[in-house]
N, C-alpha and C positions, 0 to 999 in steps of 0.2 A: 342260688337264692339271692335276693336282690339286697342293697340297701335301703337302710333308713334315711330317710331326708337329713337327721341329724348326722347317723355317721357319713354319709356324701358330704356335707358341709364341712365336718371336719378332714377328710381325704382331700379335697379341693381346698381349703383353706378360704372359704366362702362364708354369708352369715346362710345362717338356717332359713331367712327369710327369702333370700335369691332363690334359693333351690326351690322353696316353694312357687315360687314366682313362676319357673320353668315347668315346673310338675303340671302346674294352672294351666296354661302355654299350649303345653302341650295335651294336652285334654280337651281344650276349647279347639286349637286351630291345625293338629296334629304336626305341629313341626315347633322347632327350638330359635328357629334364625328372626334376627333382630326385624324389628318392625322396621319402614322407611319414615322418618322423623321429618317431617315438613319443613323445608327451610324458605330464604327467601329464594324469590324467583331469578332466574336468567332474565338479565337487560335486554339479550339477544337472542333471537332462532337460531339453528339450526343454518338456514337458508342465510339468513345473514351475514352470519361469521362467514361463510363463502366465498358472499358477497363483499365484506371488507378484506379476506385474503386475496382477492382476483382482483379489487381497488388498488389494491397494494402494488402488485406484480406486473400489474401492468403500468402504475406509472408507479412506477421507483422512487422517486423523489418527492412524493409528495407527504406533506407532514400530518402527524395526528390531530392536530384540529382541524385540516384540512377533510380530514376523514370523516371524522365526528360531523364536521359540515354537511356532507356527504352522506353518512348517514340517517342523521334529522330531514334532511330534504327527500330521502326517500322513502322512509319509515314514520315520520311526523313524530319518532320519539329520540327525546336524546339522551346519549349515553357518556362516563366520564370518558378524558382520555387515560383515567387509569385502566379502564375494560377496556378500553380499544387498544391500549399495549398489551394487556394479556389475551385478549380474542387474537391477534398478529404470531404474539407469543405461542402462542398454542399451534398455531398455524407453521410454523418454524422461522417464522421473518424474525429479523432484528434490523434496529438500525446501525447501519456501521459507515462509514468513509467509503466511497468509492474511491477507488483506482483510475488516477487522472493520466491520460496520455496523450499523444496526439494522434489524430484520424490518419488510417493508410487507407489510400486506394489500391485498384489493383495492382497497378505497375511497381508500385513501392513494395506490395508485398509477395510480389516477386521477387524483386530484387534481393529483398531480407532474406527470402528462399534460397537463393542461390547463395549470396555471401557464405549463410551459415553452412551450405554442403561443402562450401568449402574451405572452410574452415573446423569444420565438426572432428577432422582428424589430426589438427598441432598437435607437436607435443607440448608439456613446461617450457621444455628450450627455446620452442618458438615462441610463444607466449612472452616468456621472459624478456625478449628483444625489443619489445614493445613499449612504448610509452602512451598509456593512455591519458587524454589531456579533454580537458573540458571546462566551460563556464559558467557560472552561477548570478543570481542575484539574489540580495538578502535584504531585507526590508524590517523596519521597525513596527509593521503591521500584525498584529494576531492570529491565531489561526482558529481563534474561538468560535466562529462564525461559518466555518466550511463546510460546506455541502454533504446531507448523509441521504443513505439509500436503504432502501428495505429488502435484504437480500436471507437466502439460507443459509446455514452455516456451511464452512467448508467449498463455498461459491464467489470467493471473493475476487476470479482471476475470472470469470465466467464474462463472455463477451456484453449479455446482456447487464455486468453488474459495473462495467467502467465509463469514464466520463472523458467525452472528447474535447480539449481544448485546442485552440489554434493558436492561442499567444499568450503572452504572459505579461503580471503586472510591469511597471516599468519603480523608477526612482530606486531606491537606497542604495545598496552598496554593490558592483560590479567583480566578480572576483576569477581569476583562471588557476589551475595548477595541474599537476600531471604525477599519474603512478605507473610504476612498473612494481616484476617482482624484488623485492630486496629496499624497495627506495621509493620517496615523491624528493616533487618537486617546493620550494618554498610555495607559498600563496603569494599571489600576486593580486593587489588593488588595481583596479584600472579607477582613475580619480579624471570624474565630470567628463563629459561631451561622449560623441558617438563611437566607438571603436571601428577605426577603420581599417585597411589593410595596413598601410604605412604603422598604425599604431598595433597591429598583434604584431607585424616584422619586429619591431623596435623593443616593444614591452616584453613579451614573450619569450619568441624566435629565437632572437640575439642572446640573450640573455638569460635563459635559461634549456632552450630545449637545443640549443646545439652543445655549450659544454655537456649537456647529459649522452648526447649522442653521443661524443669525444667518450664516453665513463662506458659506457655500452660497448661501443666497438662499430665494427664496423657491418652488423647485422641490424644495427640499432633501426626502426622503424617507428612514424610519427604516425598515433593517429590522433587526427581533428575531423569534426563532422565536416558537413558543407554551408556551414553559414559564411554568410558572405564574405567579410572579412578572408576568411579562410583558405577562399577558392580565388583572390584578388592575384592580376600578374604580379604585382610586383611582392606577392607571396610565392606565388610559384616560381618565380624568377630566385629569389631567396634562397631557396629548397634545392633546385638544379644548381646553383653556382657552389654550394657546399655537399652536395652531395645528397645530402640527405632523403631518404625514401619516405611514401608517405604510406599510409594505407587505405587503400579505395574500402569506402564505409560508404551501406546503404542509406538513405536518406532517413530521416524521422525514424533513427532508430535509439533514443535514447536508452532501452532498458539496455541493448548488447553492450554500452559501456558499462565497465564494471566501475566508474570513478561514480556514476550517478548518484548510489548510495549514500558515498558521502558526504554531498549536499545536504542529507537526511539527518547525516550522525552529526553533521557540525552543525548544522542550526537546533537539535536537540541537546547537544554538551552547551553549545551559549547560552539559549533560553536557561540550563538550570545554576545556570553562573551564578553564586551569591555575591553582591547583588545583581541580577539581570541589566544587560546593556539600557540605558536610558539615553542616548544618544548615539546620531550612527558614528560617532569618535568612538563611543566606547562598544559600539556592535563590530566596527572594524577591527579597535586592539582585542578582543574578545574571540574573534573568528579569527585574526593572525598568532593567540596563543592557543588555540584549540588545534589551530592544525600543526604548528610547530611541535605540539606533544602525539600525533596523531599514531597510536601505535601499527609498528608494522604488519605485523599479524593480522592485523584486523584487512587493512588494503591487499593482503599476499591472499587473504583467502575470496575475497570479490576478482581476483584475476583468476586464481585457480576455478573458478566457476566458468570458462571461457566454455565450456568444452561442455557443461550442462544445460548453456543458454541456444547452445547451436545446436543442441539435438532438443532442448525444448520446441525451439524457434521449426523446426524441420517439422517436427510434431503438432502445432498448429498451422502451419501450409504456411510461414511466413507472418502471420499475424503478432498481436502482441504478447508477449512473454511474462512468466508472471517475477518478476525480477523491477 
């Protein structure tokens, strides 16, 4: 036997008037499911949003007003760029930072090939022998303004979502240092003009990466890329008169250094310096106490990744690594 509208309303804890409501409902349209309530309409089709995902995807870089351009020009209607971030959004784009590197051709990413097979099987021990050494520049410039891309999520190392640069800015502050495991090296300032061979001999060399090698032993190994400087006789000449080993490194391969990083972690400790450097006096003493506290652990674990970057590196045929 069925209920009464009233006792239903009170079983449901509803007014008596709803239950009526449904009782009506259902008698007039045979079904209980909610009517579609008119709201406002979509800015966009269908076909559109498509068409602003495929605008996207194919040029990566280009921004939402750009779009919004873009779509007024072929639609004659325009939409905010709040709906052009959500039609993207929906889409699965976001804007994020691309992945800046430098362009390999083939022969380079060969090379990367081959280094990393053979290297993919050091142990620690060999690892450990190493000094890896590299240079920076740091500048009083912002990074407010850098380039973003419309990419998926979890696609940020994807060939189509990186940015190839061939140089880099020039002026502010010039700086070199080196890590193994257990230890770096001080920072060193290179202060005004061009670093030449005679000047990484002198700066450097002398003065820093031989006593390390003397601390090492005599397995101890340098590596520097190949910039000029680097590969100058009367560097090599330097190198052979003390002994010292180097390590043949494939060209333009910044990610397999594992010092790269941190370029990254010391220009993000300065920037949050209270107060932030306002001169490059104090962007220098700034970046020479950030790295004098540079905890070890932190550089012991970018070398123990030697060994992840060469079977990455194998695993993209030589190309760039997401590191």
């Amino acid at each position: 036997m069925g209920l009464s509208q009233a006792d239903a309303a009170r079983r449901l804890n509803v007014s008596r008037s709803f239950v009526q409501r449904l009782w009506d409902q259902c008698q007039s349209e045979d079904s209980v499911s909610r009517r579609p309530v008119p709201g406002r309409p979509r800015a966009t089709t269908p076909a559109e949003d498509r068409f602003l995902s495929l605008s996207a995807r194919r040029r990566r870089t280009t921004t939402v007003p750009q779009l919004v351009a873009d779509h007024f020009q072929a639609s004659g209607r325009r939409i905010s760029a709040t709906t052009m971030r959500n039609r993207l959004h929906n889409a699965g784009l976001y804007a994020r930072r691309p992945v800046v590197c430098v362009p390999l051709n083939g022969r380079q990413r060969r090379n990367r090939l081959c280094w990393a097979r053979e290297h993919v099987s050091w142990t620690q021990q060999q690892w450990a022998s190493v000094l890896f050494t590299d240079e920076s520049r740091f500048t009083m410039e912002s990074d407010s303004g850098r380039l973003l891309i419309w990419r998926e999520q979890r696609t940020r190392y994807h060939q189509s979502n990186t940015v190839e640069r061939h140089s880099y800015r020039d002026g502010g502050i010039l700086v070199w240092a080196g890590i193994s495991l257990g230890g770096h090296t001080d920072l060193h300032v290179f202060h005004g003009g061009t670093v030449t061979g005679l000047r990484y001999r002198d700066e450097t060399l002398d003065p820093y990466v031989r006593p390390y090698a003397a601390a090492i032993g005599n397995d101890f190994i340098l590596m520097d890329d190949n910039a000029r400087p680097h590969r100058a006789r009367i560097v090599e000449e330097y190198l052979e008169d003390h002994g010292l080993e180097r390590m043949e490194w494939p060209a333009r391969s910044p990610d397999l250094n594992p010092i790269e990083y941190l370029w990254y972690y010391l220009g993000r400790e300065v920037a949050a310096l209270n107060p932030p450097p306002r001169s490059l006096h104090e962007l220098k003493q700034g970046l020479l106490c950030v790295w004098s506290s540079l905890p070890i652990p932190v550089s012991d674990n970018l070398i123990n990744s030697m060994g992840n970057r060469c079977r990455q590196c194998i695993q993209d045929r030589g190309g760039h690594i997401p590191y």
